[in-house]
N, C-alpha and C positions, 0 to 999 in steps of 0.2 A: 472400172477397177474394183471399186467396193463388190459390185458384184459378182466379180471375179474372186474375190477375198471369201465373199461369203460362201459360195459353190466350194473350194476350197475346203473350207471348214467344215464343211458338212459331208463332204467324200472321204476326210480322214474320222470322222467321230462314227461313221457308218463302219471302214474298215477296224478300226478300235472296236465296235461293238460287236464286228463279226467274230473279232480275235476271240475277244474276253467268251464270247459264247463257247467259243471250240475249246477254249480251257478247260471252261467249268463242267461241260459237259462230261469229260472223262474222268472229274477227278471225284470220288466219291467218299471219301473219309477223312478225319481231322487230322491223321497223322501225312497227309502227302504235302507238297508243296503246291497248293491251290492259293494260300494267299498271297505267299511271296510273288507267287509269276502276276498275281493280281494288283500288285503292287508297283512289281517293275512296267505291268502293261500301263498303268493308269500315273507312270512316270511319280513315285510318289517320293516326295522328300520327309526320309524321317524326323530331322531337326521339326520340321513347321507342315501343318497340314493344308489348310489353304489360304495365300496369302490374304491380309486385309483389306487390299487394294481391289479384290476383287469384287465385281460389280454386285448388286443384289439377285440380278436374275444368273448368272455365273454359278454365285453360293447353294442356289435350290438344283440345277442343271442335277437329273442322275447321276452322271459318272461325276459331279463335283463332290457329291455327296459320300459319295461309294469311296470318293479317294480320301476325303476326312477320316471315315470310320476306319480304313482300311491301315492308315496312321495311325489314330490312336488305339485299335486293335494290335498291329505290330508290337507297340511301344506298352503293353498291354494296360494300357490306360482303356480296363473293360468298360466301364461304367459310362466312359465320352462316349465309348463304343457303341457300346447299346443304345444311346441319346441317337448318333447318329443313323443306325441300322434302322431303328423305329422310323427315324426322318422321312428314310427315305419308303419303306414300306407303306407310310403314310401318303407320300406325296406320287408313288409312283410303284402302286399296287401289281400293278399288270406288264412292267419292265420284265426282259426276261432276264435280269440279276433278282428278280425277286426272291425266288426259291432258295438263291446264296446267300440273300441280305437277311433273308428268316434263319436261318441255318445259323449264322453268324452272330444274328442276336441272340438266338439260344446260346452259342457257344459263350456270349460276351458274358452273360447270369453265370453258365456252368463255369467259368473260369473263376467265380466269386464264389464258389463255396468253399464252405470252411469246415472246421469238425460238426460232428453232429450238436456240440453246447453251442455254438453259435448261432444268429440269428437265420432261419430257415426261407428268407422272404428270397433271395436269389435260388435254393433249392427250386421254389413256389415256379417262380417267375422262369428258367428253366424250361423244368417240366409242361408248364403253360406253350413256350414258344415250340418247344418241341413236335409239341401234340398238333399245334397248328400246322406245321410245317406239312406231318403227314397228311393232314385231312386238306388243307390248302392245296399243296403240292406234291398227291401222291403219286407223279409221274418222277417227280424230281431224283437225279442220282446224292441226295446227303438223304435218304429218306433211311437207309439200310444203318446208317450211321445214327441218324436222328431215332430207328428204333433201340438200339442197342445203347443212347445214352439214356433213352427214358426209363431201361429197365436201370440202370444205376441210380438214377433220380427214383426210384420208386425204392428203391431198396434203402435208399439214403433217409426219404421220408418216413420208412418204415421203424429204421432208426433212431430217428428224431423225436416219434413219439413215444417209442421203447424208453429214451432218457428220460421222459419227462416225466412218465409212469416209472420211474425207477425212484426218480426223485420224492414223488408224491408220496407214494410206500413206503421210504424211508425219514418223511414226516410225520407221516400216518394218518396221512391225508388220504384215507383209504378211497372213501368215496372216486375223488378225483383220479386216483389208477387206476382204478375200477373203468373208469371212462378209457382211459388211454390204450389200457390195452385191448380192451373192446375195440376200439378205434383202428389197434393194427389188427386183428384178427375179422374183422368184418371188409376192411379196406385193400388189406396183403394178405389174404388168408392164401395165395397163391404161393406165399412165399414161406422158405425155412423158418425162418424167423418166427411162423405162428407159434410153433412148439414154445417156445420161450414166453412169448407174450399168454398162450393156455395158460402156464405153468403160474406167472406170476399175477394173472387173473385169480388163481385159485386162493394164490397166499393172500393177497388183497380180498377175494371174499372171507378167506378165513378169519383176518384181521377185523372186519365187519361181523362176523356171527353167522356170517351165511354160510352156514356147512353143506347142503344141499347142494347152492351156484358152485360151490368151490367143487363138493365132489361129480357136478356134472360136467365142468371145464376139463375137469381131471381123466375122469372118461374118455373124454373125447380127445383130450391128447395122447391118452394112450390107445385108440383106434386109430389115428392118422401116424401119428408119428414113436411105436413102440420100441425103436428102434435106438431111437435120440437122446442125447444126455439127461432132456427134461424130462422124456418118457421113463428113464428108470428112477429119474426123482419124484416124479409122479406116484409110481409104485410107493413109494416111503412115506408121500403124505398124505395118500389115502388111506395107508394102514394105522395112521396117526387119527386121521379123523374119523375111523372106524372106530379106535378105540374107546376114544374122547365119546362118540356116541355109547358104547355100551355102558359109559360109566353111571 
């Protein structure tokens, strides 16, 4: 009878695992209903994630795992979330829910960001899971998803040191803007945003004495970007620091 019991158990977790595959495999982006149906598959009760009765080897089982995080994801308690998604990544690398459980834990960090004055460590952490996802699992269907949230995450980041170099300069903590917006213009020079960080590289050299750094920043934003609101501010404080020189 027990072994009957067990044969049993093990023909329904095989059919559960065939289901959850056919789900995930069509669903490819965060706006569809990939968790819900992942939730109804994995029977999950929002009130309580798994009860405490259950055994220790129960608690680690995959799909135990998957149905905690997939609770306190719902209920978007991100943060149990991520504890668990790591869990299970950790304990059961080669699952084929892996690719979902990576996914998921990126989304569990993206779901904690805040403005750009907020603390950047869930931006960080993110972008980190993201990147993994593609290079882990660049067959996976959340990969098309996972690139288009990294380009948010990079833009987000780019912003984050734009504040901090804003901050700095209006201390006059020259030096240190100096650093930051280097930082976005060596790091996101791909992105719009350089124009802006050029610009107030220049005012940050200016503020320093460096007339030179400032009018070579100056340059170069108005070669890339002649077009852009800082490219014609541009024009205005070169002819500023043109004149400062003839004086």
């Amino acid at each position: 009878m027990d072994l009957h019991k067990r044969e049993n158990k093990q023909i329904r977790l095989a059919l559960l695992g065939l289901m959850l595959s056919v789900v995930l495999a069509g669903c490819a982006t965060e706006k569809d209903t990939t968790g819900s149906e992942v939730r109804n598959l994995l029977g999950i009760d929002e009130d309580a994630a798994v009860s405490s009765e259950a055994t220790i080897e129960q608690r680690y089982e995959p799909l135990a795992i998957m149905k905690r995080a997939e609770s306190f994801y719902g209920k978007k308690n991100y943060i149990e979330a991520a504890g668990e998604y790591q869990r299970f990544l950790d304990l059961h690398p080669l699952h084929r829910l892996a690719p979902y459980a990576q996914f998921r834990l990126a989304m569990s960090y993206f779901k904690q960001i805040n403005t750009i004055d907020r603390d950047a460590e869930p931006l960080q952490k993110a972008m980190q899971a993201l990147q993994k996802l593609v290079q882990v699992y660049p067959n996976s269907p959340y990969v098309a998803e996972a690139k288009a949230k990294l380009a948010v995450c990079r833009e987000r980041l780019a912003r984050y040191q734009m504040y901090i170099g804003h901050f700095y300069y209006h201390k006059g903590a020259y030096p240190a803007a100096v650093y930051r917006f280097n930082k976005v213009i060596q790091e996101y020079g791909d992105l719009e945003i350089t124009s802006e960080a050029l610009y107030r590289l220049a005012l940050s050299q200016q503020g320093l004495g460096q007339t030179e750094k400032a009018e070579t920043a100056l340059r170069l934003l108005l070669e890339k970007y002649p077009e852009s609101d800082y490219g014609r501010q541009a024009n205005d404080l070169m002819q500023k620091l043109n004149v400062k020189k003839a004086l």
